[in-house]
C-alpha positions in Angstrom: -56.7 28.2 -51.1 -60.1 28.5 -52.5 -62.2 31.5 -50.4 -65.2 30.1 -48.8 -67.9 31.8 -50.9 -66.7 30.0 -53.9 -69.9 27.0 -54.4 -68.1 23.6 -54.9 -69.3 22.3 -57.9 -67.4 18.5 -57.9 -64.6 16.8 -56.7 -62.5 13.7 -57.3 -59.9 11.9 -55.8 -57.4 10.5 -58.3 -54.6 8.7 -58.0 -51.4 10.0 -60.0 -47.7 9.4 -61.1 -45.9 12.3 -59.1 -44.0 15.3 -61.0 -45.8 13.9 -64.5 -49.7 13.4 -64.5 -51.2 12.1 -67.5 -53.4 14.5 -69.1 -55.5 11.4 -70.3 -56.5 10.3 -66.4 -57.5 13.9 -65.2 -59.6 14.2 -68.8 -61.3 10.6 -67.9 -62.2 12.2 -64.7 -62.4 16.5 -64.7 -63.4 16.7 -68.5 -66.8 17.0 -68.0 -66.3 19.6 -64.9 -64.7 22.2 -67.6 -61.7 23.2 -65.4 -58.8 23.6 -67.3 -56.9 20.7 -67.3 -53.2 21.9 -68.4 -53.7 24.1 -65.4 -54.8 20.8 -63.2 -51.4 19.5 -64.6 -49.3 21.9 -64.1 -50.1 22.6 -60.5 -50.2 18.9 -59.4 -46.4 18.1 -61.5 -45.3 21.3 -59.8 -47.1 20.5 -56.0 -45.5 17.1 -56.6 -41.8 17.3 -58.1 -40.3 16.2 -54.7 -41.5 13.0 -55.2 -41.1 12.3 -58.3 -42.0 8.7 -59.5 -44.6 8.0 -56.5 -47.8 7.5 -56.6 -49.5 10.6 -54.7 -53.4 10.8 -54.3 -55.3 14.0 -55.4 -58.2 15.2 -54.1 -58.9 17.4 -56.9 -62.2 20.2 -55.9 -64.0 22.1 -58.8 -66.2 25.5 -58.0 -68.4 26.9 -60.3 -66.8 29.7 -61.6 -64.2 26.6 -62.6 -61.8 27.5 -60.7 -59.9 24.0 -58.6 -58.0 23.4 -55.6 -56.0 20.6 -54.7 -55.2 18.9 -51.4 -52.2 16.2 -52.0 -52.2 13.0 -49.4 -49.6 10.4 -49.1 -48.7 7.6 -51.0 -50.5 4.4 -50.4 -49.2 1.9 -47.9 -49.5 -0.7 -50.1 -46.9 1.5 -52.8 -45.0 2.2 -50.0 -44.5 -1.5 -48.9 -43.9 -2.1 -52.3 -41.4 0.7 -52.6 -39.6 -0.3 -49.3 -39.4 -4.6 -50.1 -38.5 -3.5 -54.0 -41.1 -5.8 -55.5 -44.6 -6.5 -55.4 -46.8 -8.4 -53.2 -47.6 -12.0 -53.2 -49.6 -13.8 -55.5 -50.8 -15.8 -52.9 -51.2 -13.5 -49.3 -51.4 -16.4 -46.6 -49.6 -18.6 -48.5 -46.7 -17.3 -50.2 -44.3 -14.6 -48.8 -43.4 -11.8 -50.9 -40.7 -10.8 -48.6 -39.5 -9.6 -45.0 -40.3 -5.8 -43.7 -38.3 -4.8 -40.8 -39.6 -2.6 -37.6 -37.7 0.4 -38.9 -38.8 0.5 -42.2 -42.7 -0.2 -41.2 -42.2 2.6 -38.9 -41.0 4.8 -41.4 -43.8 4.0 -43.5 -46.0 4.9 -40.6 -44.6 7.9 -40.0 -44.9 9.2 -43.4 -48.7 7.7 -43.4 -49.4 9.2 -40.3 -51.3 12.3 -41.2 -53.7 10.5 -43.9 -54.8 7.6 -41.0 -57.2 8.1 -38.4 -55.1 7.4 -35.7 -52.2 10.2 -34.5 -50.9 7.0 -32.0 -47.6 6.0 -34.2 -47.7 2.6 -32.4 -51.6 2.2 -33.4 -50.2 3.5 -37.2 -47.5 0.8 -37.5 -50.7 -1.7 -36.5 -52.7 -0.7 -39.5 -49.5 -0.4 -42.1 -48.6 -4.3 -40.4 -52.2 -5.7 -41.3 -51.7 -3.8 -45.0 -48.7 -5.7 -45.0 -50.1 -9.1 -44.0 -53.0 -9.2 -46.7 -50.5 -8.4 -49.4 -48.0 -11.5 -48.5 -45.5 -10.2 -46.4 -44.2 -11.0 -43.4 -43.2 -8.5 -40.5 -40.5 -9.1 -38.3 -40.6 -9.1 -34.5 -39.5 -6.7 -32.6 
């Protein structure tokens, strides 16, 4: 954790392959902050080993002595949906359906969501992974 005195010079919220970040996406986005980006890396591959193959959102912060911190969220629903029906979503949402998700994997989804929504209600979380569910094509079964 960065002290407080440290001036915050950019940040960036990037989207990455867990346990192996591409040097090419961080350089697209932190090149021009001159942090060291084999450090970046090395940190995020080693914060992020556990879940290895996910998609894990960085929010990557840059002070001006160049110098970072990281602060790792969850994956996204919608990779999570993905993850859980083993596919993708439908090519047509409304009109197609990609597949079925059942009430104990959309709460488990929920639950691992929970602390990156704006709701701490796990009833209100399983709402908002539902409607993420019903815009990408598929359908949620009744409890």
């Amino acid at each position: 954790m960065a002290p407080k005195s440290k001036k915050k010079t950019h940040q960036a919220t990037l989207e990455l392959t867990a346990g192996d970040a591409p040097v090419v996406d961080l350089g697209k986005t932190l090149g021009q902050t001159g942090v060291n980006l084999v450090e970046v890396k090395k940190a995020y591959d080693a914060a992020t080993a556990s879940q290895r193959g996910d998609i894990v959102p960085v929010v990557v912060s840059v002070f001006e002595d160049r110098s970072f911190e990281l602060r790792l969220k969850t994956p996204p629903a919608s990779f999570l949906i993905k993850k859980a029906l083993g596919g993708k979503g439908s090519g047509r949402p409304g009109h197609e359906v990609a597949g079925k998700l059942t009430q104990d994997r959309l709460r488990e989804i929920a639950e691992r969501k929970l602390p990156d929504l704006n709701t701490g209600d796990l009833e209100a979380a399983m709402r908002t992974i539902a409607g993420t569910a019903r815009s990408m094509g598929v359908a949620i079964e009744e409890p």
